[in-house]
MISEMI-567865 format. One record per atom (N, C-alpha, C): x, y, z. Coordinates in steps of 0.2 Angstrom, whole numbers, plus 2048, in hexadecimal, padded with zeros to 3 digits. Example, Ala and Ser with C-alpha at 12.3 -4.5 7.8 and 13.67 -1.06 7.14 Angstrom:
BEGIN
8427E4827;83E7EA827;8427F0827;8407F5823;8447FB824;840800827;
REM end
This chain:
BEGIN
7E976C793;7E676E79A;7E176879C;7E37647A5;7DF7617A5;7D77637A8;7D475E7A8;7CB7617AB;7CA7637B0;7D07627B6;7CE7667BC;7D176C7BC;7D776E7B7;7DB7757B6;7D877A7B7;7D17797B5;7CC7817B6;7CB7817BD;7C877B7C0;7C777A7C7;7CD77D7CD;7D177C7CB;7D677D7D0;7D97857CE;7D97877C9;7DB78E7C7;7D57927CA;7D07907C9;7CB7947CA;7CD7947D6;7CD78D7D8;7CE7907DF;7D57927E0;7D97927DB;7DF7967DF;7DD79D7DB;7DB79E7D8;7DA7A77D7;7D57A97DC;7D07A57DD;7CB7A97E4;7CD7A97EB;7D37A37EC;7D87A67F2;7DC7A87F2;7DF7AC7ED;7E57B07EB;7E17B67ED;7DB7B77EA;7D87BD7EB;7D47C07F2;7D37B97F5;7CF7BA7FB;7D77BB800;7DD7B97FF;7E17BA803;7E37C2801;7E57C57FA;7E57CC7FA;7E17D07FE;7DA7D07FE;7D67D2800;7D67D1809;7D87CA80A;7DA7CB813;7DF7D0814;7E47D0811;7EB7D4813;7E77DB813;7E47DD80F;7E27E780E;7DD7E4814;7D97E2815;7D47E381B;7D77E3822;7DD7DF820;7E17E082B;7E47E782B;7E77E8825;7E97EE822;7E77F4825;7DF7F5823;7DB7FB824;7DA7F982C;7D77F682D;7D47F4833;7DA7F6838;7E07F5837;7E77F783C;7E87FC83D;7E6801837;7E7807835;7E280E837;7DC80B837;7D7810839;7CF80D839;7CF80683D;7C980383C;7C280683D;7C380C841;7BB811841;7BB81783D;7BE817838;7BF81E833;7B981D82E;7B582282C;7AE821828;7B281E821;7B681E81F;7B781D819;7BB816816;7BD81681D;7C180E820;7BC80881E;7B680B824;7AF807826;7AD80681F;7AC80A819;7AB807816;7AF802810;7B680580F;7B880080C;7B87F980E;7B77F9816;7B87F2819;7B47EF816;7AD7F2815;7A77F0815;7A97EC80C;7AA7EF808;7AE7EF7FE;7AE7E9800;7B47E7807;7B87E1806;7B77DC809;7B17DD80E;7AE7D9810;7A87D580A;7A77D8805;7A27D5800;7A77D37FB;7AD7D57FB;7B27D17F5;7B27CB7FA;7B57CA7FE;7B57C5802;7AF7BE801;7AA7C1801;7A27BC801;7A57B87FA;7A57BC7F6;7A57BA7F0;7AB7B37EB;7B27B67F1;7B77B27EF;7B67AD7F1;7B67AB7F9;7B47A67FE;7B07A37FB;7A77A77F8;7A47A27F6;7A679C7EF;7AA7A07EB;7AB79D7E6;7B17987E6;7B67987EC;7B87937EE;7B578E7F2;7B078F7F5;7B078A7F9;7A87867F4;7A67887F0;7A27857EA;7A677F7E7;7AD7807E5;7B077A7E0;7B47787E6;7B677A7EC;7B97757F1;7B576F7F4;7AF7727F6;7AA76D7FA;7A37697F5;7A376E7EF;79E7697EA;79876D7EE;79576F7F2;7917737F9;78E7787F2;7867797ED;78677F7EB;7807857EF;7827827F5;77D7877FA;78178D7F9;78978B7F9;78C7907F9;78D7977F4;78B7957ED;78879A7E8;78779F7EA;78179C7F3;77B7A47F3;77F7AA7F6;7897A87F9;78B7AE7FC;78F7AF7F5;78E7AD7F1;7947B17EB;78D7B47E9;7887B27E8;7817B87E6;7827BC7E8;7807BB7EF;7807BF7F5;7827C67F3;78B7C47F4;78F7C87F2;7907CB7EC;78F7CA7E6;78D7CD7E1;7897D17E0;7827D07E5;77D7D67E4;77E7DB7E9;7847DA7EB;7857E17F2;78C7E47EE;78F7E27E7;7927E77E6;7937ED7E6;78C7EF7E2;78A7F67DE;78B7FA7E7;7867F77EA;7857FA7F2;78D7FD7F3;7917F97F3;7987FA7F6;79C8007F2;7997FE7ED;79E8047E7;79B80A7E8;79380A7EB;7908127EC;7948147F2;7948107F7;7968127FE;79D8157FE;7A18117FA;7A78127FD;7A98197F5;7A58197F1;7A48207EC;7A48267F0;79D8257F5;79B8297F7;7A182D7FE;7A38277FF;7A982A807;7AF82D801;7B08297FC;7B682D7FB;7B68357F7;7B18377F5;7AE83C7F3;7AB8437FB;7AA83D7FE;7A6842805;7A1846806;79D8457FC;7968457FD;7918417FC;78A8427FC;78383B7FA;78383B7F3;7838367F2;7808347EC;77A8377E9;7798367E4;77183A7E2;76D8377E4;7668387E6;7618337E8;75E82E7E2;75E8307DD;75D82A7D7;7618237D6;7688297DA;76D8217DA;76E81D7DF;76B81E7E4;76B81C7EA;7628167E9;7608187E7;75A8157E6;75A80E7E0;75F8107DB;75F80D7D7;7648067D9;76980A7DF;76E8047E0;76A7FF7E8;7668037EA;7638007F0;75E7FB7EE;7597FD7E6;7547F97E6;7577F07E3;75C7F37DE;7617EE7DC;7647E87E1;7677EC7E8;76B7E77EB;7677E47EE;7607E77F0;7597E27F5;7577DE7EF;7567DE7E8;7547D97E5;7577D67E3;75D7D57E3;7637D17E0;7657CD7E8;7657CE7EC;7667CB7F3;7617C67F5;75C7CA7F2;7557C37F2;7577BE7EE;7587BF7E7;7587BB7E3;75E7B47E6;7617B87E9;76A7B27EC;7677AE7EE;7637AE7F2;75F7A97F4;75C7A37F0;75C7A47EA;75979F7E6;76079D7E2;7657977E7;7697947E6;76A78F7DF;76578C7DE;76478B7D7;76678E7D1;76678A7CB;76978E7C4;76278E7C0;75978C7C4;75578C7C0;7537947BB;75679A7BE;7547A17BF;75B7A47B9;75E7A17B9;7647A37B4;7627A07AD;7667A37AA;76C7AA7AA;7667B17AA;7617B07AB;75D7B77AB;7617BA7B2;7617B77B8;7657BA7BD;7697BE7BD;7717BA7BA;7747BA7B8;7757C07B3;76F7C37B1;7737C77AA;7707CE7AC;76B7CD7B1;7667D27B6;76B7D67BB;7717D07BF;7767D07C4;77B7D67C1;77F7D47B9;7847D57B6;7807DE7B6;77B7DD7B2;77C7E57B0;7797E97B5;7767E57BD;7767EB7C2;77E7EC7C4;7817EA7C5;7887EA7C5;78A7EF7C0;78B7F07BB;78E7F37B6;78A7FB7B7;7827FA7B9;77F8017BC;7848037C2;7857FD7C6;7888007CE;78C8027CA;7938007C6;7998027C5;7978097C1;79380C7BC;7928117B9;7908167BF;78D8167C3;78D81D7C6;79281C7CD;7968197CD;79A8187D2;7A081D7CD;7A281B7C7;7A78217C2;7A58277C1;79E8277C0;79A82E7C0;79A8337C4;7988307CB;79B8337D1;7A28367D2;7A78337CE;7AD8347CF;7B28397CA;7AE8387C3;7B083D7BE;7AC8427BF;7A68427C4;7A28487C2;7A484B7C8;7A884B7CE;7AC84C7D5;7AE8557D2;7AE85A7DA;7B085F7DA;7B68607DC;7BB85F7D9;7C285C7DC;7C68647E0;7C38697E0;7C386C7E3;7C286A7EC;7BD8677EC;7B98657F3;7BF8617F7;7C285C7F2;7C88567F7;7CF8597F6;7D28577FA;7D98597FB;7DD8557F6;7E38567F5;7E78527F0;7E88497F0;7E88497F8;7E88427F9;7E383F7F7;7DF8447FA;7D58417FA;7D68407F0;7D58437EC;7D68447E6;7D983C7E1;7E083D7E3;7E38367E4;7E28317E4;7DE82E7EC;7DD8297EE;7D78287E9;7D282C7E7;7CD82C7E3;7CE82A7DA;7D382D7DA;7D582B7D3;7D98237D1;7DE8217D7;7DF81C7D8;7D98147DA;7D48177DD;7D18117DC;7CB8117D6;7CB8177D4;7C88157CB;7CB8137C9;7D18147C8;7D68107C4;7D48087C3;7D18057C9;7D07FF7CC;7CB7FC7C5;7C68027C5;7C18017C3;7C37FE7B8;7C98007B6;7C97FF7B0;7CD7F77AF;7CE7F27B5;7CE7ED7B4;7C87EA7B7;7C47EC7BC;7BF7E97BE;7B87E77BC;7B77EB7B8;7B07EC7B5;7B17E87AE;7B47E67A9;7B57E27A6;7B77DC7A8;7BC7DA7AB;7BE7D47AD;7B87D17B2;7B57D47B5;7AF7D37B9;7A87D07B5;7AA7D37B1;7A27D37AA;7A37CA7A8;7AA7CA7A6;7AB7C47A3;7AB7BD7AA;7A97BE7AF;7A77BA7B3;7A17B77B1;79C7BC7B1;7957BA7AF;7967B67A7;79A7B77A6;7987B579B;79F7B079D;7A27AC7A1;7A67A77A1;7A57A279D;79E79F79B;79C797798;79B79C791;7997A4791;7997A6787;79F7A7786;7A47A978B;7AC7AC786;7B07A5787;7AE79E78B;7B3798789;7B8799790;7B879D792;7BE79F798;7BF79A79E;7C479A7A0;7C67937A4;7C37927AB;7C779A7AD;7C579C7B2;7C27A27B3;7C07A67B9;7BC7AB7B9;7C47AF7BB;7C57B47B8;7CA7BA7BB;7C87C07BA;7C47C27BF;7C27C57C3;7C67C87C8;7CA7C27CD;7D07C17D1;7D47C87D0;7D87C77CB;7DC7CA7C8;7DC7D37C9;7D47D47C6;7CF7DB7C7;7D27DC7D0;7CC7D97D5;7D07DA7DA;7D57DA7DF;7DC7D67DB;7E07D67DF;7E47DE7DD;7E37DF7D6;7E57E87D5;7E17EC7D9;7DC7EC7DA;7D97F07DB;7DE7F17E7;7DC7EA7E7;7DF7EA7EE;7E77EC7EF;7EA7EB7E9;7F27F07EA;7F37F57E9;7EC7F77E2;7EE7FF7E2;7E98037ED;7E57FF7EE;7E38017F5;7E98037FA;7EC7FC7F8;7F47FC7FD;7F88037FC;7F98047F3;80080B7F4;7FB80E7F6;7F68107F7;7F28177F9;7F881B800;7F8813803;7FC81880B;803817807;806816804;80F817801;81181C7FF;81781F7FF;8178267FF;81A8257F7;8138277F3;8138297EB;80E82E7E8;80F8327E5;80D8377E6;8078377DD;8098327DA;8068327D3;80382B7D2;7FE82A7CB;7FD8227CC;80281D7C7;8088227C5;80C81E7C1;80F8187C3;8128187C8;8158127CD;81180D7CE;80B80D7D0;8078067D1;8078047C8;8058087C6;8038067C0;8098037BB;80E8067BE;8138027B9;8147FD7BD;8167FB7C3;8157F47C7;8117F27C4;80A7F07C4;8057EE7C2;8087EA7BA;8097F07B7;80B7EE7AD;8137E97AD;8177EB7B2;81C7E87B3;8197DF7B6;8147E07BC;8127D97C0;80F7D47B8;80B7D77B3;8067D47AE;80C7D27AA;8117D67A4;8157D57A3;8197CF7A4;81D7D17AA;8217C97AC;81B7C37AD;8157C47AE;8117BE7AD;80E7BC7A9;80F7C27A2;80C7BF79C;8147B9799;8187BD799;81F7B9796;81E7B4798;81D7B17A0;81E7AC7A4;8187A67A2;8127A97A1;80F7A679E;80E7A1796;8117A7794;8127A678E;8177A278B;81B7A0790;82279B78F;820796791;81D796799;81978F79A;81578C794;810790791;80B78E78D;80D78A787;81178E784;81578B780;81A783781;81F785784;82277F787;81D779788;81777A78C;81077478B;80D774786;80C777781;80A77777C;80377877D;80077C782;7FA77F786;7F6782781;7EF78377E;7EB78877C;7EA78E77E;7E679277D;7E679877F;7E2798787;7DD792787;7DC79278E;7E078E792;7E578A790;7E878B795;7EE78F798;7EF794791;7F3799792;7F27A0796;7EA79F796;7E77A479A;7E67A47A1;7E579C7A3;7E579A7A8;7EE7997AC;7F27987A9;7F779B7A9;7FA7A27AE;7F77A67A8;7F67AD7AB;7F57AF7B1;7ED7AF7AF;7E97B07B5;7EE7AB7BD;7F07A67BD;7F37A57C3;7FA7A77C4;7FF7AB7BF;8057AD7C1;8037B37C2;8007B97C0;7FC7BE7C0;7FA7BE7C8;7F77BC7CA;7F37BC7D2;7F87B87D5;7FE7B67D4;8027B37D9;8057BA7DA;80A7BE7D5;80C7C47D5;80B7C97DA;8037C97D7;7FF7D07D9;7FD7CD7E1;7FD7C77E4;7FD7C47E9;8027C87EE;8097C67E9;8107C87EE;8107CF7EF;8117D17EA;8107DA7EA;80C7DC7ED;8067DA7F1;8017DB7F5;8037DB7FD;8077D47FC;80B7D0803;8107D7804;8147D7800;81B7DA802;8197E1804;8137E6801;8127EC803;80D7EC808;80A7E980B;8087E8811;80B7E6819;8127E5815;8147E181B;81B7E681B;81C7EB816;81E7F181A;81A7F681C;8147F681A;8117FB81F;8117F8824;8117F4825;80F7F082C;8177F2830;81B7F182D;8237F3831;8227FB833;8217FF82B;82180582D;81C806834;818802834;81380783D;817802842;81A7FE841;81C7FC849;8247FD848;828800844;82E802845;83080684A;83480684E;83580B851;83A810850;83981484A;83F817844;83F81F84B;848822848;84982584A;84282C84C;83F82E846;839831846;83583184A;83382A84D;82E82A851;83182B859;83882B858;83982A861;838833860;83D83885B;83C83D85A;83584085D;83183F858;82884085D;827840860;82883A865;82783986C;82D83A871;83283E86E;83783F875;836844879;83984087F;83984A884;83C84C885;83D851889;84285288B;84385A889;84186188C;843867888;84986A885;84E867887;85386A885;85786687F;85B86987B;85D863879;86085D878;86485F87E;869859882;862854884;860854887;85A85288B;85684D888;854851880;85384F87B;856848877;85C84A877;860847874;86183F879;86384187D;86383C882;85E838882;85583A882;851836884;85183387C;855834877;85582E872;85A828872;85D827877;86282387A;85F81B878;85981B879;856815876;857811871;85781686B;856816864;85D813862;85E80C85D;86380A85A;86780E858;867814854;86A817852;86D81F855;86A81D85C;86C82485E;870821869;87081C866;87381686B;87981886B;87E819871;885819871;88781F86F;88582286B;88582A869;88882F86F;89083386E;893837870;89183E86F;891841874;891849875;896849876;89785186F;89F854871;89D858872;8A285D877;8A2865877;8AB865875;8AB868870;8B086B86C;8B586E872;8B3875874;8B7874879;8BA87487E;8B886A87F;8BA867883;8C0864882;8C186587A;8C6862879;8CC865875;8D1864876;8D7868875;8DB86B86D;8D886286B;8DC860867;8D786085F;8D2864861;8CD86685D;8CA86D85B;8CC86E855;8CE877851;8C4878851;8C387E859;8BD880858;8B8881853;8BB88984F;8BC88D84B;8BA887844;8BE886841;8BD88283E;8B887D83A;8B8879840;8B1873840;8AD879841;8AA87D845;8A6881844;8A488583B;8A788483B;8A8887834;8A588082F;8A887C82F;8A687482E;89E87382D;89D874833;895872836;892878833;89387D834;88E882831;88A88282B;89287C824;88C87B81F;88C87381F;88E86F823;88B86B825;88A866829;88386882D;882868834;88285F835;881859830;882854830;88785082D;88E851830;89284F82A;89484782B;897843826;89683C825;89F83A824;8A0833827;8A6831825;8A683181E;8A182F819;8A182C812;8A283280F;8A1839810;8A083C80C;8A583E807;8AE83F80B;8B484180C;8B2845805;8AE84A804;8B084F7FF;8B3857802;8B7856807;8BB85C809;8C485D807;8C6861809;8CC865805;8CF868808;8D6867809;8D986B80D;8DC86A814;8DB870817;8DB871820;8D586D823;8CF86F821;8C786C822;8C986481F;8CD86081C;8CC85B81D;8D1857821;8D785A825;8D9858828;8D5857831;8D385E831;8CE85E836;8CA859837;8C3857833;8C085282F;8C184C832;8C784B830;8CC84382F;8CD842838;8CF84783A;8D1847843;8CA845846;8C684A844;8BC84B848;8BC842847;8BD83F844;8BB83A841;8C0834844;8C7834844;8C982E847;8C883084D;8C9836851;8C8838859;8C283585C;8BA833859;8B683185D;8B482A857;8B7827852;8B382284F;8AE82284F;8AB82784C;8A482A849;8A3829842;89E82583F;89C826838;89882B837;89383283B;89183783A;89383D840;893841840;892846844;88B849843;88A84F849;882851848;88385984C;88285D84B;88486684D;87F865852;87E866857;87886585C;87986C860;87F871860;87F877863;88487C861;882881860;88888585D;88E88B861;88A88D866;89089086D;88C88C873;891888877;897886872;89688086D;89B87E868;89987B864;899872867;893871866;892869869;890865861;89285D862;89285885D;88E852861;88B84F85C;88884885F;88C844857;88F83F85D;89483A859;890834858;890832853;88C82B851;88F82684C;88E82084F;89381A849;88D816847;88E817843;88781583D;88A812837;88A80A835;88C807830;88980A82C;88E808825;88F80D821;88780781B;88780281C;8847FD81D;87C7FE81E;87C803823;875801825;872809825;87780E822;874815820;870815819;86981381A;863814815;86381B816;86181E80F;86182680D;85A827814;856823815;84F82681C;85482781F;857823823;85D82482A;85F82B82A;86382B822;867831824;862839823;85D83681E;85883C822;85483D827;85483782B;853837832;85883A837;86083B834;86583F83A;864845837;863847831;86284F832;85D852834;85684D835;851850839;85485083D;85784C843;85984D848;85E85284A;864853846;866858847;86385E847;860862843;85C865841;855867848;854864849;850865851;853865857;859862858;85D86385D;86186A85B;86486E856;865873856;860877857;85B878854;85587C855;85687D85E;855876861;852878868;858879869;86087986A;86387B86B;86488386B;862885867;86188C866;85D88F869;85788D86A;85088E870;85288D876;85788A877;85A88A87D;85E88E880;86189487B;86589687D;86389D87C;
REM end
């Protein structure tokens, strides 16, 4: 490992970290930037931020005025952990703990100010275990919760970012004791970029914490091996096998961060059949159906009235459609009479779905939907749709 190896690992993990921590702030900010409980994890991420920023820009510029915002930001953690405890619980903290984290962050805020290393490691070790106070009644609060009082999600989301807490607080520790444990770099990084992805599933539609978490042991995993074959292959030490780590690890957790942000971000500006659904008008069903003419998938789309046509056995497809009201070209698990009929409904209008939209008299909405481009959402976005154009069919009649 060369001498600047630490230097360079140490700024690509605190931009790695401060770039995770951008992605969740546009994130929430997109998503509900005046919600009390938004407001204050902005606020979390606005002090992870001080702190990354500052320790980049300390080995970039050689500048150690800069120090005072990684202090800064250190001594506002405890603050941020009470706050954003306290929102996600939806009651006050006790007054002992509010006193205890208020008097800490005014005396540790001062101290930042004393940008020098004359005052250390007493600071330093002063900084660490107010810290590790903030963290202790921040779990306190949260194990001692009436779980009763929050809803399932509320419950959830609360469970999911302690989870944060059981890489954060040790990996965190070992920041301060970097010169006594030998360590390359500070990874710390690492602590927040998890804590920022498990923030991201929050809005995913997952109902348990298994899935992040095996992502997560899946993302460490592939970066342990990958490290571990670099390390070897150079014939690296354990620091530089660690430092290794720590940058495949935060590249990972980096992407993973990218990829699930940048679907929520499609999922709100999609225009999926659902959303025209919401917003369509029109009372009747036709009307209905019509004003979604817009929508790709509902683009081009045929009204049939059975009949109208001759050469199509009423009776029948009625019978068809009643058990099911969405039937598909792919599906061909019919027999018989019912599949020759089937087979006709089907070459007569070049439709890959049908949709029962009325039942006296029997009406169809014909639709050619590659077979390519039927994601299982889609096709439970036609049976929503079918399914409400029947209904107001019915209400209509």
């Amino acid at each position: 490992m060369t001498p600047v190896a630490p230097m360079i690992g140490q700024v690509f993990l605190s931009v790695a970290a401060l770039g995770g921590i951008v992605l969740v702030y546009a994130v929430l900010r997109a998503r509900a930037p005046f919600d009390p409980l938004n407001r204050r994890f902005l606020f979390a991420l606005r002090v992870l931020m001080l702190i990354f920023a500052g320790r980049a820009l300390i080995i970039l510029t050689g500048i150690e005025a800069f120090r005072f915002v990684v202090l800064l930001g250190a001594a506002l953690v405890p603050l941020a952990v009470l706050l954003l405890s306290e929102g996600l619980l939806r009651w006050h903290a006790p007054r002992w703990a509010k006193l205890i984290v208020g008097t800490g962050t005014a005396l540790f805020a001062v101290l930042a100010f004393w940008v020098g290393d004359s005052i250390d490691p007493a600071r330093l070790a002063g900084l660490l275990a107010f810290q590790l106070i903030g963290f202790a009644i921040g779990g306190w609060l949260v194990l001692t919760r009436d779980r009763t009082t929050l809803s399932v999600p509320e419950n959830r989301a609360v469970d999911r970012l302690a989870l944060s807490l059981v890489l954060l607080v040790p990996l965190g520790a070992t920041d301060f004791l970097i010169d006594y444990l030998g360590q390359p770099v500070q990874v710390s990084p690492l602590a927040v970029l998890f804590l920022c992805w498990l923030a991201i599933s929050l809005a995913r539609a997952q109902t348990g914490h298994g899935a992040p978490l095996l992502g997560f042991g899946a993302a460490l995993l592939g970066a342990g091996f990958a490290a571990g074959a670099i390390a070897i292959a150079a014939g690296m030490g354990w620091q530089g096998a660690l430092l290794t780590l720590a940058i495949i690890g935060a590249t990972m957790l980096l992407v993973m961060i990218y990829v699930d942000t940048r679907s929520l971000h499609s999922d709100l500006q999609s225009q999926t059949l659902l959303r025209h659904m919401a917003q369509g008008e029109g009372g009747t069903a036709t009307e209905f159906l019509r004003g979604l003419a817009a929508h790709p998938l509902v683009q081009g789309a045929a009204f049939i009235d059975i009949s109208a046509h001759d050469d199509l056995d009423g009776p029948v497809l009625a019978r068809i459609f009643a058990r099911a009201p969405v039937l598909r070209r792919i599906d061909g698990n019919h027999a018989g009479a019912e599949a020759e009929h089937i087979a006709h409904l089907f070459a007569r209008f070049g439709a890959s779905h049908f949709l029962l939209v009325g039942d006296a008299p029997l009406r169809l909405l014909a639709l050619s939907l590659p077979a390519i481009t039927a994601a299982p959402r889609t096709e439970l976005e036609l049976a929503a749709l079918q399914r409400m154009a029947w209904l107001m069919g019915h209400s209509d009649a």
